[in-house]
C-alpha positions as CSV (number, residue, x, y, z in Angstrom):
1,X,-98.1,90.3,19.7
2,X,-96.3,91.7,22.8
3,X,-92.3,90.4,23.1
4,X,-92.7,86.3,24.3
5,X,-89.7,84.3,24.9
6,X,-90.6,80.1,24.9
7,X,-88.2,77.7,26.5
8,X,-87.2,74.7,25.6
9,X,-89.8,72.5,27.6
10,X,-92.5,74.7,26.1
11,X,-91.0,74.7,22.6
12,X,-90.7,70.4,23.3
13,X,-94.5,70.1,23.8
14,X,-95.6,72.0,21.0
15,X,-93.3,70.0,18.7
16,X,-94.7,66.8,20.3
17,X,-98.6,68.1,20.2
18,X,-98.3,69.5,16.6
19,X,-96.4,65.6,16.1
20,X,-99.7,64.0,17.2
21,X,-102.2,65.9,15.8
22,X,-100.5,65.5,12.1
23,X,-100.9,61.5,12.6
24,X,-104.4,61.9,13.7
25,X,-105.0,62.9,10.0
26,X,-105.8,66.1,11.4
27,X,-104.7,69.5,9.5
28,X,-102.7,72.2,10.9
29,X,-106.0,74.2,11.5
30,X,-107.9,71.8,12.8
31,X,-105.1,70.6,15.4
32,X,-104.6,74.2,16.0
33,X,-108.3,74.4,16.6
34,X,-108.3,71.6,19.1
35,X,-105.2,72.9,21.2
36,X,-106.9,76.5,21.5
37,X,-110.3,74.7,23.1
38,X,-107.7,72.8,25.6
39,X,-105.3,75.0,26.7
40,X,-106.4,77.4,29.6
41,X,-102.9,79.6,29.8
42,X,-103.1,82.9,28.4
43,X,-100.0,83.0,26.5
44,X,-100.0,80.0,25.1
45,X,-104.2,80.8,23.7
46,X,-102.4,84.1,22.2
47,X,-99.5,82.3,19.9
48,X,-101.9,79.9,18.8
49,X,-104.6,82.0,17.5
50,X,-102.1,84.1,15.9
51,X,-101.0,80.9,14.4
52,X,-104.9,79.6,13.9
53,X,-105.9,82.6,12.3
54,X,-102.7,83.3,9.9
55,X,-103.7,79.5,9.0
56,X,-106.9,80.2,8.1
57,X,-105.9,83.0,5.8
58,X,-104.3,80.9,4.0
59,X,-100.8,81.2,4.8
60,X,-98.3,78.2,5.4
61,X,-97.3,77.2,8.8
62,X,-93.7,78.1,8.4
63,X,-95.0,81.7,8.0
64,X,-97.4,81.7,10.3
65,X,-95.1,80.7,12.9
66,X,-92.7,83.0,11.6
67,X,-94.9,85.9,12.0
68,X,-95.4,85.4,16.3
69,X,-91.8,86.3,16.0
70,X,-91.8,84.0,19.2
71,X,-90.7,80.8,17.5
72,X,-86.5,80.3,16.9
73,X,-85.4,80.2,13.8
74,X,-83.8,76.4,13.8
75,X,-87.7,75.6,14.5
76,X,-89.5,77.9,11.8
77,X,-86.4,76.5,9.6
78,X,-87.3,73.2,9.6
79,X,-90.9,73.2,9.6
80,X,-90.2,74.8,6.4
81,X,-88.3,71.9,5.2
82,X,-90.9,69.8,6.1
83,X,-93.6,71.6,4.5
84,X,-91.8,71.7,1.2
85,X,-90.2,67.8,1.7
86,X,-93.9,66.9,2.5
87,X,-92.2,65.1,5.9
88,X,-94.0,67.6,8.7
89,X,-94.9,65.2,10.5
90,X,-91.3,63.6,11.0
91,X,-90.0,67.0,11.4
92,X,-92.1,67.4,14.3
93,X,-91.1,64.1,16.1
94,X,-87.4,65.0,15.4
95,X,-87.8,68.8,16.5
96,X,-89.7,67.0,19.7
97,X,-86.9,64.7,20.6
98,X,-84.3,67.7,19.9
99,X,-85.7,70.1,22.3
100,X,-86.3,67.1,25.2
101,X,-82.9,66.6,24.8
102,X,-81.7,70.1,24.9
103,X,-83.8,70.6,28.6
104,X,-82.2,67.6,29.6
105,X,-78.8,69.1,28.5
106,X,-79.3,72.2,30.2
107,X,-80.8,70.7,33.7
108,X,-77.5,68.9,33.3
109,X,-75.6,72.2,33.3
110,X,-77.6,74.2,35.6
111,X,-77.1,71.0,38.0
112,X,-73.5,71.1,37.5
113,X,-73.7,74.8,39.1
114,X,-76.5,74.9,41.4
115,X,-74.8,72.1,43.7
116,X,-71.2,74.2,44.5
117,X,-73.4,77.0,45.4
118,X,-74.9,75.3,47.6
119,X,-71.9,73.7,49.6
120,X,-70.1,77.1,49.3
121,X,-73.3,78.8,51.1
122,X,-73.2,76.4,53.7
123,X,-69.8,76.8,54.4
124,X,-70.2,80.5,54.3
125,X,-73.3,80.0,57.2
126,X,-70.4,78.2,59.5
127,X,-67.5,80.9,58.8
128,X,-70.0,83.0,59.5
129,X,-70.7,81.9,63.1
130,X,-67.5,80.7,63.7
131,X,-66.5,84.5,63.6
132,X,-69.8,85.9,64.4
133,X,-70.8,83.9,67.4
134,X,-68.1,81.6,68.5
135,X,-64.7,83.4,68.4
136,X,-65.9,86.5,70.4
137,X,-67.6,84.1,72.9
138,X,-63.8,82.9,73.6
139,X,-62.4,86.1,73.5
140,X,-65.3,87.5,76.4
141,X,-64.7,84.3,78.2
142,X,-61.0,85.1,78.9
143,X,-62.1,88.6,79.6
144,X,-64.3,87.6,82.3
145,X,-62.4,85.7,83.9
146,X,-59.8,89.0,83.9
147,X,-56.7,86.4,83.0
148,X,-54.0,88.5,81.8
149,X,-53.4,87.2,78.5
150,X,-50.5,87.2,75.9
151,X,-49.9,89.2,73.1
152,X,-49.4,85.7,71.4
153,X,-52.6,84.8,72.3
154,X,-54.0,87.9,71.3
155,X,-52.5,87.9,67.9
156,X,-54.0,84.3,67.4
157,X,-57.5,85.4,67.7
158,X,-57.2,88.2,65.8
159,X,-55.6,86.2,63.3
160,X,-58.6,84.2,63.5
161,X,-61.1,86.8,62.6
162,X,-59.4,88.3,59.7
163,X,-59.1,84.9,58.4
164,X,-62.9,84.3,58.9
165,X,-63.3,87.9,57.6
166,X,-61.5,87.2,54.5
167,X,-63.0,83.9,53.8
168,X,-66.5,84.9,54.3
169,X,-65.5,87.9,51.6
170,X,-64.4,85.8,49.4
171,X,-67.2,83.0,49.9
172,X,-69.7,85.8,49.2
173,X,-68.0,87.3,45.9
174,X,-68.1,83.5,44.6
175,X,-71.1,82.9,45.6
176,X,-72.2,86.1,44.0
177,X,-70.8,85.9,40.8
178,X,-72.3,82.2,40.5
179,X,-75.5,82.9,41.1
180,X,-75.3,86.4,38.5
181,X,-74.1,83.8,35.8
182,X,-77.3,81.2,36.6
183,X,-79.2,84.0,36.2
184,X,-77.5,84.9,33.2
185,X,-77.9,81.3,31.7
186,X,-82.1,82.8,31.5
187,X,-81.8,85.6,29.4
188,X,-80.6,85.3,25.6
189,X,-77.7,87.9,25.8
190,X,-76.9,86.8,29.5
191,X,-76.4,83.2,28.0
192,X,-74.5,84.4,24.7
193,X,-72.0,85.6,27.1
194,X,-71.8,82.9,29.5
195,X,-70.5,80.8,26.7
196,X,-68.5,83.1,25.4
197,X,-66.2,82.7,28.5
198,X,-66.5,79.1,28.0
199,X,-65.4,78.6,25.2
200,X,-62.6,80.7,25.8
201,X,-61.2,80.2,28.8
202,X,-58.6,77.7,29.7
203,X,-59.9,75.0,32.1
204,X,-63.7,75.0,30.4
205,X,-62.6,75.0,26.4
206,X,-62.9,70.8,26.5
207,X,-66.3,71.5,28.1
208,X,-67.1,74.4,25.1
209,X,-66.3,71.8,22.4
210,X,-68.6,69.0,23.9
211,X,-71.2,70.7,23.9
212,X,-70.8,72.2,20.5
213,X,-69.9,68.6,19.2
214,X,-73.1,67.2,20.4
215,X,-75.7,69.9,19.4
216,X,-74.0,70.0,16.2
217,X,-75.0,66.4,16.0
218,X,-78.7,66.7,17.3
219,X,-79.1,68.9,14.7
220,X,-77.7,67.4,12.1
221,X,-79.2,63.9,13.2
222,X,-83.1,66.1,13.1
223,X,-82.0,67.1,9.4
224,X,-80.5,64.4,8.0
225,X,-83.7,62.3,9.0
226,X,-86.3,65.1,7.4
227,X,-84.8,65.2,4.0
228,X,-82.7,68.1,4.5
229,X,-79.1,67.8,2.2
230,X,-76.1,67.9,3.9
231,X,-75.0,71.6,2.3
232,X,-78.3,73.1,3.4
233,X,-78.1,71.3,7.1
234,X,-74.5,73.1,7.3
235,X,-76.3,76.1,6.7
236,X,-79.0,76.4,9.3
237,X,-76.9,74.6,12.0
238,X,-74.7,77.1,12.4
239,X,-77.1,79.2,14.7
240,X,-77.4,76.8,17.1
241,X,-73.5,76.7,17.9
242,X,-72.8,79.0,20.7
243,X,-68.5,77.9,20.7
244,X,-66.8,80.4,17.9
245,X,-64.0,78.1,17.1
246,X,-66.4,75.3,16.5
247,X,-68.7,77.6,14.6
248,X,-65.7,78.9,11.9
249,X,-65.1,74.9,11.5
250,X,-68.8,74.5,10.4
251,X,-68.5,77.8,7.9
252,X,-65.4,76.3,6.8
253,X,-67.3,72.5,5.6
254,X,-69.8,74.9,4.0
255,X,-67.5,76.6,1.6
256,X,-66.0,73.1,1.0
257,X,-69.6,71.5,0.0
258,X,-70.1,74.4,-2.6
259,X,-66.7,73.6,-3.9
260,X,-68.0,70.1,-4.4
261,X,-65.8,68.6,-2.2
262,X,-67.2,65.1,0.0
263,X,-69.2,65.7,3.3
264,X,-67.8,62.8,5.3
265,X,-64.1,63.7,4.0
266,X,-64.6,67.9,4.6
267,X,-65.8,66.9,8.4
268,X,-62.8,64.8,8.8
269,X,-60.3,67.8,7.4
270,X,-61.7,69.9,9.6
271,X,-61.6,67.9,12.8
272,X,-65.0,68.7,13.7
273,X,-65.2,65.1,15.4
274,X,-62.5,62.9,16.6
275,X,-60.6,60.3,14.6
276,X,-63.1,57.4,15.3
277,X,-66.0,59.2,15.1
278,X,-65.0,60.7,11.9
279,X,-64.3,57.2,10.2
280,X,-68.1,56.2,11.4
281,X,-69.4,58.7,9.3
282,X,-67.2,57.8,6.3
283,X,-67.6,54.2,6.4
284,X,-71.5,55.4,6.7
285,X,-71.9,57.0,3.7
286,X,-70.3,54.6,1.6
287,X,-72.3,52.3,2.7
288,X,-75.7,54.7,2.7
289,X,-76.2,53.9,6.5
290,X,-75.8,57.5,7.8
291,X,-78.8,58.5,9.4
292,X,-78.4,55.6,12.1
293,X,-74.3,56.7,12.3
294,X,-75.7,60.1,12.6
295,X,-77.9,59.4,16.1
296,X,-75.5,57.1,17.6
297,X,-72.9,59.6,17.1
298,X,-75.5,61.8,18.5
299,X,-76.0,60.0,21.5
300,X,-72.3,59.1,21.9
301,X,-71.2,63.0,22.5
302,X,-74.7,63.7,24.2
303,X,-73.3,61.2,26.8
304,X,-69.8,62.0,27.0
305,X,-70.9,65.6,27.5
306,X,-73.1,64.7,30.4
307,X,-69.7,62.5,31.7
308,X,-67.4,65.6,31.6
309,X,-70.3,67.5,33.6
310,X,-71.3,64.9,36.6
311,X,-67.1,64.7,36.3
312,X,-66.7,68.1,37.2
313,X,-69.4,68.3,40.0
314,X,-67.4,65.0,41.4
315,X,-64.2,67.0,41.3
316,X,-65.9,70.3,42.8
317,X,-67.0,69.1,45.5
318,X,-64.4,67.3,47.4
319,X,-62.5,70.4,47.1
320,X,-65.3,72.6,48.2
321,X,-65.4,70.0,51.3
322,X,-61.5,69.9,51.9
323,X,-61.0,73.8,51.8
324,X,-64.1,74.0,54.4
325,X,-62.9,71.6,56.6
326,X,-59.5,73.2,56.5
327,X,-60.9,76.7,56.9
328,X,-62.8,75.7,59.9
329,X,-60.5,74.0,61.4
330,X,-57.7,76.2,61.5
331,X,-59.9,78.7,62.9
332,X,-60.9,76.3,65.7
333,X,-57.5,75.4,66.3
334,X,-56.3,79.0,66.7
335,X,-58.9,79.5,69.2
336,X,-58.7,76.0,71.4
337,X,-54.8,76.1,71.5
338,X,-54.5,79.2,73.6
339,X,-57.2,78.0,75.3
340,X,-55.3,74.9,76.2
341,X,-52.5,76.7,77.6
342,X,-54.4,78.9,79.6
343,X,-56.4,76.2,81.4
344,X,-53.2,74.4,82.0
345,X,-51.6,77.2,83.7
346,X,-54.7,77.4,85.8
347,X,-54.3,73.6,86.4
């Protein structure tokens, strides 16, 4: 099968389709079957009759989806769990609800970049005919009307258009850098090392750490809820965590676990939540209530995570807005003042 990359939406309804068809009392082949007779795209016919037909030789689904090599690991992971725990069906649901979540996460995120752009392109459009269009307008007007004017005047407007100059320079290098790293964000490697800077640099760490917290969570909250023990869940989670600090803190729990050392306890040395969080989950599993403490957890950081990013598109903006209105109007200003003074000499 050629080279296929499924996003998360795609990934999402063919958690939630194989979820259905498993509670119908349908098998895998025959829910496979019924998806190839009523799906029309070409792509999506090809991974399911590879899938169909590595079924129907008698193979499990966990290899069979394995074998498209199109499928990521967390998935193919699971559905082996499931298929060994005898919980597919749950596994599906969970795996469903994880990747809805994760293309709501990263709409968040491409939201939280696509709207800058777009104020910084508008305010590049206006520098741009401020020193385009309106500044040599002036500067032909007082030539026309041959008025002899003064070097002070002429150092103003030329101060003018190397400001404009510069700003629209450095507009465009934002602007292009931003849109390189949206474009990044589509491509595996591209995103690897998108994260990469975030999580290491200064202003975006708290951001890195979020987001780590809460797929950490998702995941484990998927896990915990098919059967999977804790030690194994720490095992297969890891590949999901893009932040490298957060990720050596996970590796860390795992050597803990094999040194028989508590779950709830090796989290909380760690730090891998904060100190309320952490006492959720202890008081949970001495009282055998963690798979709900595990999803509101879940949905706790989920939402503070969506806070910190709707809080930096509130704090972007203004500023976008006050350096453009400042920009502009000091350009204006440079060119009305002189302007001023010549029509009062005239007056």
């Amino acid at each position: 099968m050629k080279k296929i990359t499924l996003n998360v939406d795609e990934l999402a309804y063919i958690c939630s389709q194989m979820n259905i068809i498993l509670n119908s009392g349908l098998s895998v082949q025959e829910g496979l079957e019924v998806l190839l007779e009523d799906t029309s795209n070409t792509t999506a016919k090809e991974i399911l009759k590879s899938l169909y037909d590595d079924i129907a030789d008698k193979q499990t689904l966990y290899k069979a989806l394995k074998n498209t090599g199109v499928f990521p690991g967390y998935m193919t992971n699971m559905v082996k769990i499931g298929e060994i725990t005898g919980r597919l069906e749950e596994v599906f649901a969970y795996l469903s609800e994880y990747y809805e979540n994760e293309s709501d996460l990263r709409k968040t995120i491409k939201s939280v970049l696509f709207q800058p752009i777009i104020l910084l392109m508008m305010m590049f459009l206006v520098v741009a005919v401020l020193v385009a269009k309106i500044i040599p307008t002036f500067m032909d007007i007082f030539n026309r009307l041959n008025m002899d004017t003064t070097d002070t005047f002429k150092k103003t407007m030329s101060y003018s258009m190397n400001t404009g100059i510069t700003v629209l320079v450095i507009l465009a290098v934002i602007i292009v850098v931003s849109l390189v790293a949206v474009l990044m964000l589509s491509t595996t490697s591209g995103k690897k090392i998108i994260f990469r800077f975030i999580d290491s640099f200064g202003p975006t760490k708290a951001i890195s750490l979020k987001l780590a917290q809460a797929r950490f969570c998702r995941a484990m909250t998927v896990m915990i809820k098919s059967g999977v023990d804790t030690t194994e869940a720490l095992e297969h989670v890891g590949e999901l965590i893009n932040s490298k600090r957060f990720k050596a803190k996970i590796e860390n729990c795992h050597k803990k676990l094999l040194d028989n050392k508590g779950f709830a306890e090796t989290l909380s040395e760690e730090k891998v939540f904060d100190g309320m969080h952490n006492q959720m989950l202890k008081v949970s599993y001495k009282t055998g209530a963690y798979e709900t403490t595990w999803e509101k957890i879940s949905n706790m950081y989920s939402n503070e995570l969506k806070d910190s990013l709707y809080g930096i598109i509130g704090s972007v903006e203004p500023i976008v807005v006050a350096i453009l209105t400042v920009t502009i109007g000091a350009i204006l200003i440079s060119v009305m003042l002189p302007l001023m003074g010549i029509m009062s000499s005239i007056g």
